[in-house]
Backbone as a ProteinNet text record, in pm:
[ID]
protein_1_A
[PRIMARY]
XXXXXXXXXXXXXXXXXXXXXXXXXXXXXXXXXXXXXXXXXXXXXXXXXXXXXXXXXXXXXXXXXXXXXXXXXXXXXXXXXXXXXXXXXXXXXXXXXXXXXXXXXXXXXXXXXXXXXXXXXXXXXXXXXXXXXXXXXXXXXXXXXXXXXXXXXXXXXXXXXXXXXXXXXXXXXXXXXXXXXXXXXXXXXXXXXXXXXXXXXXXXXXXXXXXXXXXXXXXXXXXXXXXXXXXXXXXXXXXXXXXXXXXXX
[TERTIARY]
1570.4	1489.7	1559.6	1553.1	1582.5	1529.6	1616.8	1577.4	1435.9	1348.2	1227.3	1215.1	1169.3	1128.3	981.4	985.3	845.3	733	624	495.7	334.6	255.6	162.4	23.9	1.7	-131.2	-236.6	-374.9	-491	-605.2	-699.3	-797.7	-802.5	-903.6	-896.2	-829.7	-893.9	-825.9	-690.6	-655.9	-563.1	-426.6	-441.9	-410.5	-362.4	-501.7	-518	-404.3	-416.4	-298.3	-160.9	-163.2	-28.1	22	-113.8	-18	-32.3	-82.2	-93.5	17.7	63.1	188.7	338.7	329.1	429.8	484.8	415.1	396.9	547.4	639.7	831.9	855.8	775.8	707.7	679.9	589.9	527.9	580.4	633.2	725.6	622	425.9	404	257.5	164.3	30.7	-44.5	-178.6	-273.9	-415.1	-449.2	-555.1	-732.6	-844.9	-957.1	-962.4	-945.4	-968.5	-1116.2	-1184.1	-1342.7	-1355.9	-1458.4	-1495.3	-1556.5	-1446.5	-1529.3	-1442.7	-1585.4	-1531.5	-1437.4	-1489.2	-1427.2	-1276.8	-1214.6	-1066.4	-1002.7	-1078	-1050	-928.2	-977.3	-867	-766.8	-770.4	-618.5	-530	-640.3	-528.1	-489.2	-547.9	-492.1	-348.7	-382.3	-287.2	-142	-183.1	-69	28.6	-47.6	30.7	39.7	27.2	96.3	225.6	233.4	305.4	433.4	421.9	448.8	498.8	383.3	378.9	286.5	301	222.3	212.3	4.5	-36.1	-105	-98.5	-130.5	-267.7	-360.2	-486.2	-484.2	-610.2	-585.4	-717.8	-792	-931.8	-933.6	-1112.1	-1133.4	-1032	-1010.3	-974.6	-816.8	-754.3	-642.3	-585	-708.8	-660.2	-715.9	-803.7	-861.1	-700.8	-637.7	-500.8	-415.8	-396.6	-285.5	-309	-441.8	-480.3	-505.9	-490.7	-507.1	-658.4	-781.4	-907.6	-941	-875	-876.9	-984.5	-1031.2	-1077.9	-1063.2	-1028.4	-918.3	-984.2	-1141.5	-1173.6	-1133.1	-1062.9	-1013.4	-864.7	-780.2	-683.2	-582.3	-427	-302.3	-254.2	-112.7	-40.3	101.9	256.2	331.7	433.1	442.2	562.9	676.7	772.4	876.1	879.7	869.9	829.2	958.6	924	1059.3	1050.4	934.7	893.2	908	959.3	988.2	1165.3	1157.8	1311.5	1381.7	1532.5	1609.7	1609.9	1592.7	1633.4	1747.6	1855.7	1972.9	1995.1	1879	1834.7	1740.3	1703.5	1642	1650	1803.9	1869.9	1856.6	1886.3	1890.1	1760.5	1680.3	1564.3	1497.4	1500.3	1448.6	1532.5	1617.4	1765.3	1695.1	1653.2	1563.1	1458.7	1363.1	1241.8	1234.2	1124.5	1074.9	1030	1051	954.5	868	778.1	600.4	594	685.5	665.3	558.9	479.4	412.7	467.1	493.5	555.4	414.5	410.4	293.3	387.3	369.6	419.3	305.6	259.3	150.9	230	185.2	247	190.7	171.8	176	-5.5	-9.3	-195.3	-167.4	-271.8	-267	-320.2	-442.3	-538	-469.8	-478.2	-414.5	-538.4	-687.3	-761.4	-755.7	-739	-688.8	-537.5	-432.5	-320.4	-329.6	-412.4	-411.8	-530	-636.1	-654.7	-628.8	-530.2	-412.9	-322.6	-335.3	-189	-279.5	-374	-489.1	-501.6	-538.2	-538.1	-454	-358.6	-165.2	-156.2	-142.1	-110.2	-206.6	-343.1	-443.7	-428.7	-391.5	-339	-203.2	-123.5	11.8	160.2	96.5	208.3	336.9	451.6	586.6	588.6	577.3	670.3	593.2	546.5	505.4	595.7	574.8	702.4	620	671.9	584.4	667.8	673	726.6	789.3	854.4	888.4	843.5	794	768.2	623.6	529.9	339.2	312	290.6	241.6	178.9	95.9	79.2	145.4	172.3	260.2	182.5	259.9	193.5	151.8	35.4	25.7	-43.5	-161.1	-216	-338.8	-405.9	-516.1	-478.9	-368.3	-345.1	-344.9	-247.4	-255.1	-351.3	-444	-569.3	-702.5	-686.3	-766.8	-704.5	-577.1	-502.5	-544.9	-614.1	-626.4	-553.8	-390.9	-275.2	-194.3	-248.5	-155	-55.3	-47.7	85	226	130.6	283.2	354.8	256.4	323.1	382.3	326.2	394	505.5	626.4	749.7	737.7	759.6	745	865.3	877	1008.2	938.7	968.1	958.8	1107.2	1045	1212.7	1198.5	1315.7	1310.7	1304.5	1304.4	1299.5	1157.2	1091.4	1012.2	1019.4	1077.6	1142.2	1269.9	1352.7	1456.1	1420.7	1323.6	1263	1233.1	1142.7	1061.7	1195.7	1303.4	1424.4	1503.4	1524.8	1554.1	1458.2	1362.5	1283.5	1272	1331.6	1290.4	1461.4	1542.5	1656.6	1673.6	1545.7	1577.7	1446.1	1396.9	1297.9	1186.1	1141.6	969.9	931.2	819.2	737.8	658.9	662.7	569.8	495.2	353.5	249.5	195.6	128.4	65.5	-76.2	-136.6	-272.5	-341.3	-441.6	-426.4	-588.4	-661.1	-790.7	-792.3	-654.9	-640.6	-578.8	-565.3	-511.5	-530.6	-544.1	-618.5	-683.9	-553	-578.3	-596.3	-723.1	-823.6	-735.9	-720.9	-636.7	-646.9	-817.3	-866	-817	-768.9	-731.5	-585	-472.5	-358.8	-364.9	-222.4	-159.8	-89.2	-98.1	25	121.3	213.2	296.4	427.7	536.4	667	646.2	740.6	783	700.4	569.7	493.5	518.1	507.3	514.8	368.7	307.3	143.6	252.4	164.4	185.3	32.2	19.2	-122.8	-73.2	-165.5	-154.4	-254	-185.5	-272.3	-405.9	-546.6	-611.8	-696.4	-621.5	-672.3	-624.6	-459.4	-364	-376.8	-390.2	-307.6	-204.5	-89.1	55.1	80.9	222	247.1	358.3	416.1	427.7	582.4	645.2	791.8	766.7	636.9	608.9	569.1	453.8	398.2	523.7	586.8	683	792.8	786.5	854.8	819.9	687.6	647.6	661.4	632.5	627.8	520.9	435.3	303.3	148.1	44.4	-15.8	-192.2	-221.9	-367.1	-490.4	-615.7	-705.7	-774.2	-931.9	-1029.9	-1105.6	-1183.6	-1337.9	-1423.7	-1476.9	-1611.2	-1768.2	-1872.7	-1972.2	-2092.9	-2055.5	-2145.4	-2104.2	-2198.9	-2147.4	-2036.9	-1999.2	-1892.9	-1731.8	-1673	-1557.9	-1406.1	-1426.7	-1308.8	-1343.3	-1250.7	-1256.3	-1197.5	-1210.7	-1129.5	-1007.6	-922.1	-793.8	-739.2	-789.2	-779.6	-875.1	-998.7	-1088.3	-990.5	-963.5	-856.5	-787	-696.3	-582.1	-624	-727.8	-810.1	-823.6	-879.5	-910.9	-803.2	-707.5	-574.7	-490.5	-512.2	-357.8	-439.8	-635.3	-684.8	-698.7	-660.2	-672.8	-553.6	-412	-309.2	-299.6	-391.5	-299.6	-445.2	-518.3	-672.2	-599.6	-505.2	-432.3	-321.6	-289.2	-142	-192.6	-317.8	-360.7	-387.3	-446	-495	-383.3	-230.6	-129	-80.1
-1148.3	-1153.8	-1243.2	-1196.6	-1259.7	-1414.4	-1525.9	-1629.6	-1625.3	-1655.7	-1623.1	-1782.6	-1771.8	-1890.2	-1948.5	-2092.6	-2106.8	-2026.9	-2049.2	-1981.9	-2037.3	-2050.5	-2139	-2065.6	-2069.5	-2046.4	-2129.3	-2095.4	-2193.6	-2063.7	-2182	-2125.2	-2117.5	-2139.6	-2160.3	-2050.3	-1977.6	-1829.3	-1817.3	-1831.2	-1797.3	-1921.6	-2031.5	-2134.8	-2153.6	-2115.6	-2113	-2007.3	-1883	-1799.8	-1838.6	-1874.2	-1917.6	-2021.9	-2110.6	-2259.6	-2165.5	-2106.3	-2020.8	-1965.9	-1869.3	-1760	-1814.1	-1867.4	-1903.6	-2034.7	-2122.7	-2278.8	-2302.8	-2273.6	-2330	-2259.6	-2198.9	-2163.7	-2235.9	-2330.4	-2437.5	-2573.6	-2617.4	-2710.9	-2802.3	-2775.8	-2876.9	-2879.9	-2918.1	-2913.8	-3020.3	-2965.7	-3110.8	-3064.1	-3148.2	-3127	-3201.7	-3199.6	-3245.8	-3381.4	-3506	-3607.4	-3685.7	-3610.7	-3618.4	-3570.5	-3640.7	-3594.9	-3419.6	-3379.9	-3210.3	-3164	-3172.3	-3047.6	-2891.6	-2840.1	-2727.7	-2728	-2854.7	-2883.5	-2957.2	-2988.1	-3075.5	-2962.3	-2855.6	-2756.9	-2740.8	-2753.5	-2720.4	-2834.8	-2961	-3103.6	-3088.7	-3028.8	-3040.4	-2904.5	-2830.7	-2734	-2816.3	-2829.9	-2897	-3009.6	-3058.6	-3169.8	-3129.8	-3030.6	-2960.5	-2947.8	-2859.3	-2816.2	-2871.5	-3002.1	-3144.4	-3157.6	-3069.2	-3089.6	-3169.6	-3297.9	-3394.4	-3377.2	-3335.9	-3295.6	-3451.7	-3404.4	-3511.6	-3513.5	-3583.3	-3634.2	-3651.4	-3575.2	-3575.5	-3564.6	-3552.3	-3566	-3419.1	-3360.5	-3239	-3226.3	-3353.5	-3272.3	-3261.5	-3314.4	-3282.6	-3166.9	-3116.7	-2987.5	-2859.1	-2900.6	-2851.2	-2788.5	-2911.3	-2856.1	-2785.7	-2849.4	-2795.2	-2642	-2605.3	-2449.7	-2376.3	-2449.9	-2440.2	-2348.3	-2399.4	-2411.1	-2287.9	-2266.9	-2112.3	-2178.6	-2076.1	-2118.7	-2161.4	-2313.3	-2403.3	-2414.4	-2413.5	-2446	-2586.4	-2653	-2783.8	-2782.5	-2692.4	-2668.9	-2630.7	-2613.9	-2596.1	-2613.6	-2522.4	-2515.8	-2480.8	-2521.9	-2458	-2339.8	-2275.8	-2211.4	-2160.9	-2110.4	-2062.4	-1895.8	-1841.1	-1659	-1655.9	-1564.8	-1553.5	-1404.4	-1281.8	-1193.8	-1100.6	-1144.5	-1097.2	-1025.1	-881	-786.5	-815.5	-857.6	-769.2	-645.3	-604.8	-420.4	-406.8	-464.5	-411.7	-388.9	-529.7	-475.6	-381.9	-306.2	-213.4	-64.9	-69.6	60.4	61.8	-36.4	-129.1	-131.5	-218.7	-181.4	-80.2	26.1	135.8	249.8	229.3	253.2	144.4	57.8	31.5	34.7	93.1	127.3	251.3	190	284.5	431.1	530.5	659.3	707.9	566.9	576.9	486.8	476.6	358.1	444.2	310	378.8	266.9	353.3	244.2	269.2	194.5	199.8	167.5	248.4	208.4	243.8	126.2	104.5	112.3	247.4	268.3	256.7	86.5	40.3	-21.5	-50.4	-136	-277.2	-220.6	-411.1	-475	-465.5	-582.1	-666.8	-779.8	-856.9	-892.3	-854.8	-815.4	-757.6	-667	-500.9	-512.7	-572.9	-544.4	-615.8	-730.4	-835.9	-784.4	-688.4	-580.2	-497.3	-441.3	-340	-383.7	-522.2	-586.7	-640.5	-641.4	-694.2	-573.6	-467.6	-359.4	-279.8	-284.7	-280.1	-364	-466.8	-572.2	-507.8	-502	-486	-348.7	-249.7	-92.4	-102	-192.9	-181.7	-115	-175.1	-99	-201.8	-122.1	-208.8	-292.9	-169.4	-221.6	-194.8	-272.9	-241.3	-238	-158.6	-155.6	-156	-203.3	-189.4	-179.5	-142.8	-131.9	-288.4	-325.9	-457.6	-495.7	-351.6	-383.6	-288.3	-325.2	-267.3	-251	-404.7	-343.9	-530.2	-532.4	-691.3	-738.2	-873	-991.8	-1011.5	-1089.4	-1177.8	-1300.3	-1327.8	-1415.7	-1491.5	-1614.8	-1685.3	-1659.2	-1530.1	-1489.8	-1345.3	-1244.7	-1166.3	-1257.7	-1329.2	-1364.2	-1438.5	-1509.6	-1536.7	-1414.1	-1286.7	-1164.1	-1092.9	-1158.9	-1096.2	-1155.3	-1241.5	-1345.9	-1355.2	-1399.7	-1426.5	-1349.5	-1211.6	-1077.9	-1069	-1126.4	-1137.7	-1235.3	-1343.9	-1425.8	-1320.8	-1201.4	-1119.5	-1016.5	-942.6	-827.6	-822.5	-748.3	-746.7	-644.6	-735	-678.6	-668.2	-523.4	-510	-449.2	-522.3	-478.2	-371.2	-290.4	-202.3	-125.7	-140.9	-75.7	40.3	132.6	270	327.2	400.4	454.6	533.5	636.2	828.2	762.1	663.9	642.1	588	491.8	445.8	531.3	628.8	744.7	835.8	829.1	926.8	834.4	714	662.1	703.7	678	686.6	840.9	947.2	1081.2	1086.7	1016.1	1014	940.6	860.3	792.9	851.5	1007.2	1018.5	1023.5	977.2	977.2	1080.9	1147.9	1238.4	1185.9	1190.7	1141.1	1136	1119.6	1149.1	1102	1169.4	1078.1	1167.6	1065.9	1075.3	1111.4	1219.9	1267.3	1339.8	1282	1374.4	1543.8	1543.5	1706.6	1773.3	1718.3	1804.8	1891.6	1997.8	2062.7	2068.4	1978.3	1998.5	1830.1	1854.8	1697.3	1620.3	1497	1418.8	1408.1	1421.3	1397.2	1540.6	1663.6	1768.6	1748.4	1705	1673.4	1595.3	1620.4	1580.2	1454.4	1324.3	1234.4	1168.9	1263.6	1207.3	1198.2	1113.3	1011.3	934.8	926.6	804.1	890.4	789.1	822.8	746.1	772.3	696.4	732.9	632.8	652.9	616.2	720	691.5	653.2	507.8	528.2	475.7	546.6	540.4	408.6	399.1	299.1	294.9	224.1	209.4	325	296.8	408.2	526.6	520.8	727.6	766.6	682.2	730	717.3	793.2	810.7	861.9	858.8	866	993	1073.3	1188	1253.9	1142.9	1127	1118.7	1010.6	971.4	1075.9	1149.8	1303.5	1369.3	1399.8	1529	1479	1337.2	1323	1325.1	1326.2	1339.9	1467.6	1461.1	1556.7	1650.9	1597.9	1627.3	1559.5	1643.5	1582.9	1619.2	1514.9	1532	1458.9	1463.7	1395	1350.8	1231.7	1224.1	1310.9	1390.8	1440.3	1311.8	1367	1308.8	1341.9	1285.1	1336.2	1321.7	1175.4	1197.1	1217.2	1109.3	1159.1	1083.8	973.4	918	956	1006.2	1088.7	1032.4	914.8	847.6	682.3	646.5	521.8	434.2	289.3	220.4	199.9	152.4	161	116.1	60.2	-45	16.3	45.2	99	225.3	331.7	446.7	382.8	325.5	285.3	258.4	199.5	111.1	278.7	370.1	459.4	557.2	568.9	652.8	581.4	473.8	404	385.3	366.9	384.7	483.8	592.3	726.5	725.7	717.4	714.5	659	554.2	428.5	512.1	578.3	645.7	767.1	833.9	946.6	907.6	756.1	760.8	721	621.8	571.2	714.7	791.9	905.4	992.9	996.3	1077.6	996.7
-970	-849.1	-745.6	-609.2	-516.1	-536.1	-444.7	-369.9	-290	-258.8	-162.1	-82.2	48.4	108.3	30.2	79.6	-35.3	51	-41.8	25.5	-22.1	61.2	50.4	-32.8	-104.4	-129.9	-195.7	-226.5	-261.6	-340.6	-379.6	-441.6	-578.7	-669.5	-785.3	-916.6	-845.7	-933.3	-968.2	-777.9	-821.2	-888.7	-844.6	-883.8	-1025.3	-1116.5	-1216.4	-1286.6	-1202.1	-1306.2	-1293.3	-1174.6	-1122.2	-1244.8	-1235.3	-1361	-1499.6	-1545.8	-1631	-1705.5	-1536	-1590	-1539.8	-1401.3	-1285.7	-1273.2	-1370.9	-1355.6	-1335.9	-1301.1	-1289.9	-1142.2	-1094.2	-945.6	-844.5	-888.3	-812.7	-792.7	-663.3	-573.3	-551	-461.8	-458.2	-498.1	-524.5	-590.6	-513	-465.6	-412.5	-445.7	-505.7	-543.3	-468.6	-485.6	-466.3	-514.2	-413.8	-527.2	-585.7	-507.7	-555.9	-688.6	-759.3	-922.2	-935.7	-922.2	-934	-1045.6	-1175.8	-1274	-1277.9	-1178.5	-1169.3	-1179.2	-1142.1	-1122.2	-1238.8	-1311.1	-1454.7	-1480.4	-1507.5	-1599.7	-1479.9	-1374.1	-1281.4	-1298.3	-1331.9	-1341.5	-1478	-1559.3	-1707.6	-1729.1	-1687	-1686.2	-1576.8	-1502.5	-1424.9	-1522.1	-1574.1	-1666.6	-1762.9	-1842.3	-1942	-1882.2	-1786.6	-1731.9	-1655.7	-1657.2	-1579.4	-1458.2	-1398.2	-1254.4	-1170.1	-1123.5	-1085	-949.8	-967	-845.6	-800.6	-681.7	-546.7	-525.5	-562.6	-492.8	-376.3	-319.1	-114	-147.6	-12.2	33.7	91.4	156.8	180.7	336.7	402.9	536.8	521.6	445.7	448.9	361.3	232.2	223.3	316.5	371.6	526.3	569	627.7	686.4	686.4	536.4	437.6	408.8	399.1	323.9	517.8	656.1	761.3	755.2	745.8	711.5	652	567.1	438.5	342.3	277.7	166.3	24.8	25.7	-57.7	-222.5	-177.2	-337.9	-361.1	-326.7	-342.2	-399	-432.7	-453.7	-345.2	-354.5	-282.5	-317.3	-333.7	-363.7	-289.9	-304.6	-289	-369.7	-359.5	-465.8	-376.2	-487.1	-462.8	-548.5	-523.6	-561	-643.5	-754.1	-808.5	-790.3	-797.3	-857.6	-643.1	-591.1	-458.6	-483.9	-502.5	-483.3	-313.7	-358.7	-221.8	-222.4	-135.1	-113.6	-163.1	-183.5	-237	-414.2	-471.8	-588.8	-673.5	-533.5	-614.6	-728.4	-662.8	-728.8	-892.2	-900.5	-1015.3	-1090.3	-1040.1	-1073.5	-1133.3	-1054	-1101.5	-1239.3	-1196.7	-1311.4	-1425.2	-1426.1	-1559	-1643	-1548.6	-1583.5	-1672	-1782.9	-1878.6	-1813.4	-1917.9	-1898.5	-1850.3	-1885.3	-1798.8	-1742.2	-1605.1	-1534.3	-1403.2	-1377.1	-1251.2	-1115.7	-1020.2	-860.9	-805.1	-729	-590.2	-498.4	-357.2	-221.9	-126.3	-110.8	4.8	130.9	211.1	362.5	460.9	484	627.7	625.4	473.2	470.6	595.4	683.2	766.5	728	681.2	641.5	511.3	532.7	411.8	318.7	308.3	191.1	161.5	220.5	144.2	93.7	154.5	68.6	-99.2	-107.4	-191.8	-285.7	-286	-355.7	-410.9	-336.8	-386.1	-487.8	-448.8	-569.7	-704.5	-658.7	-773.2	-895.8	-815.3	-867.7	-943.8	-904.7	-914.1	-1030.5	-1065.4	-1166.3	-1260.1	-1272.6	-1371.6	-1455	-1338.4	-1406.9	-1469.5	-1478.2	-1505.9	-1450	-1318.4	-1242	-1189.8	-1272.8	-1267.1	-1170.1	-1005	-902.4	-804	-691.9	-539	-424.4	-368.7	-249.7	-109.6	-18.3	127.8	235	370.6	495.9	516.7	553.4	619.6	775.8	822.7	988.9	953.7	1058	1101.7	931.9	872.4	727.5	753.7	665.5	601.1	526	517.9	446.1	330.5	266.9	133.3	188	289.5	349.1	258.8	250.8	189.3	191.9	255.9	263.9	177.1	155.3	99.2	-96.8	-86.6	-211.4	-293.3	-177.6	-280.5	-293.5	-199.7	-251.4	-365.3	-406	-522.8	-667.7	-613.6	-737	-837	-814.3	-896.2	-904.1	-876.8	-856.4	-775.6	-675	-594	-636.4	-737.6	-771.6	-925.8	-998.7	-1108.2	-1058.2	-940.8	-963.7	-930.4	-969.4	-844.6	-732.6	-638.1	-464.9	-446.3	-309.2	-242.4	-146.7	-34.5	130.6	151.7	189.9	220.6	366	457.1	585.9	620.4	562.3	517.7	389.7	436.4	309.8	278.2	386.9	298	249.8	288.5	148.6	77.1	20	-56.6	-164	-122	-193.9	-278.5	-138.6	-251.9	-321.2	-316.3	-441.3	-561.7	-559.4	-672.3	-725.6	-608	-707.4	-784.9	-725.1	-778.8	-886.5	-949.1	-1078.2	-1194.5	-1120.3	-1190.4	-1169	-1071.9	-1011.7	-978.5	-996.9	-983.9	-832.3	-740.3	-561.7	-602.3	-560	-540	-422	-347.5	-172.7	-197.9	-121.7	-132.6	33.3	60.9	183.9	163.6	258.3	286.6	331.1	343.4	358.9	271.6	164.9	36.3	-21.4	-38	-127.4	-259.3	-347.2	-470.7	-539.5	-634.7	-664.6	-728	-708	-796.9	-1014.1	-976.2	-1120.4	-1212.9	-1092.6	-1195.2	-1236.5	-1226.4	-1254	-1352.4	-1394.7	-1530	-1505.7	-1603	-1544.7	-1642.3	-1666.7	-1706.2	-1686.7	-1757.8	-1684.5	-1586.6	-1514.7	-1404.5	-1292.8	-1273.7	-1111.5	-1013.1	-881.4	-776.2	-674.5	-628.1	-588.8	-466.2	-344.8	-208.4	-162.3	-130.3	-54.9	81.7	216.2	328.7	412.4	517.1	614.6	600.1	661.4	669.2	796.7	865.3	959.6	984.1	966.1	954.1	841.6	735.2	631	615.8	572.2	571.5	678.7	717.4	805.4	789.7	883.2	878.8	798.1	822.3	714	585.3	570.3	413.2	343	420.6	396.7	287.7	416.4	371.4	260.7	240.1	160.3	-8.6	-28.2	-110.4	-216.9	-339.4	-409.6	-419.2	-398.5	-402.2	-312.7	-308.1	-209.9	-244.7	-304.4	-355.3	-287.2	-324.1	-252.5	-336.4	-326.1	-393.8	-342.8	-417.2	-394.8	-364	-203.2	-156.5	-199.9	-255.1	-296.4	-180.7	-150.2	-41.1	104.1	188.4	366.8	414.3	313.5	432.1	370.3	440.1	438.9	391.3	394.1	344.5	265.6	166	103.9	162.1	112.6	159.4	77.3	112.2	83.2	-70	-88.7	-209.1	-312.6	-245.8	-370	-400.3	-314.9	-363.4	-428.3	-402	-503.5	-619	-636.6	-748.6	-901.1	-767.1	-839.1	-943	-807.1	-856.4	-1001.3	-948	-1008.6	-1193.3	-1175.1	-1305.5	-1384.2	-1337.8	-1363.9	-1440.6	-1372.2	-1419.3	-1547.3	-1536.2	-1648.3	-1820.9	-1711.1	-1831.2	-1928.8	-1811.9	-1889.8	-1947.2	-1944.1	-2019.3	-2131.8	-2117.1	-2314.2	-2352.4	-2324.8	-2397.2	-2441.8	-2400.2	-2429.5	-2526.8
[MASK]
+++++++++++++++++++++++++++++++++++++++++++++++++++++++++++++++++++++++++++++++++++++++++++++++++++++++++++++++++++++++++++++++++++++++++++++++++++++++++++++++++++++++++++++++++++++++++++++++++++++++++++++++++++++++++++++++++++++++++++++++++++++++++

């Protein structure tokens, strides 16, 4: 994995997985220095870990979290689990049989992207890929809706997404993009080998390169009146489906 600049995040959750899974991650730690239980286990995990966090007061993690919702925690890290684009060739040239990619094309909302990665991590999906330009960051409001999911999965921002997409049919991926005008239901397909989930923006969808670059082009069935999901719950749906038909094979 690439070098990454550090990056700030907070909140207990995610905190917690971070010292958990990432703990050789984390550069700087500040904690609540008021008597609050809830933080007993972040100071105890930290010193397992022997990373000696900093007692501060509420307004200075006020600052520090720049008035986010801190929980009484902050943190710094250093990402290990962030790809260069140049390692991705690579990458994928290693992945198992039944690997599943997600490439989210062009989500803005950073609750919704940090859903997506939530979602992503929990289904077992290798690799996330995203736009580098009109997409959301791994900001500190994306990674605490991830609740820890953003410091596991491996990410790659790439400048290109129809080359993106043909790397991946060139190592094996089966497309898939997801489109309210599809014809044919997602839940009727088969899934197996190397998949790649295309989910689209919040408000286009995909966009018209990504379209055509795909292999394929399915939808959810709507039951009731409102005509489209939100972004993340789709993904939520697709990427469980996937991971429903691979235990069953």
């Amino acid at each position: 994995m690439s070098a990454h600049s550090a990056q700030r995040l907070f909140g207990l959750q995610v905190v917690n997985n971070l010292l958990q899974y990432k703990a050789h991650t984390v550069r700087s730690l500040w904690i609540d220095s008021s008597s609050n239980p809830r933080l007993a286990g972040i100071a105890e995990s930290a010193e397992r870990a022997g990373i000696k966090a900093q007692q501060v007061n509420e307004s200075t993690l006020k600052k520090l979290a720049k008035g986010g919702f801190h929980q009484g925690v902050v943190a710094d890290i250093s990402p290990d689990n962030i790809l260069a684009q140049q390692q991705l060739e690579q990458v994928l040239a290693e992945m198992g049989d039944d690997a599943t990619v997600l490439l989210l094309d062009g989500v803005q909302d950073p609750h919704n992207l940090g859903a997506c990665l939530r979602s992503a991590e929990a289904a077992g999906v290798a690799l996330v890929m995203m736009p580098k330009d009109r997409a959301a960051d791994l900001t500190p409001v994306a990674r605490r809706a991830a609740c820890g999911a953003a410091e596991l999965l491996p990410v790659c921002r790439v400048t290109n997404v129809a080359r993106a997409i043909r790397s991946c049919q060139q190592h094996g991926f089966w497309v898939i993009g997801t489109s309210d005008a599809a014809d044919k239901i997602f839940y009727n397909e088969k899934y197996t080998g190397k998949i790649m989930l295309v989910m689209g923006s919040e408000g286009d969808g995909m966009r018209r390169l990504t379209m055509q670059s795909c292999d394929q082009l399915l939808s959810l069935p709507m039951a009731g009146k409102v005509s489209s999901l939100n972004v993340s719950v789709a993904t939520g749906i697709c990427l469980f489906e996937i991971q429903r038909q691979r235990l069953q094979s």
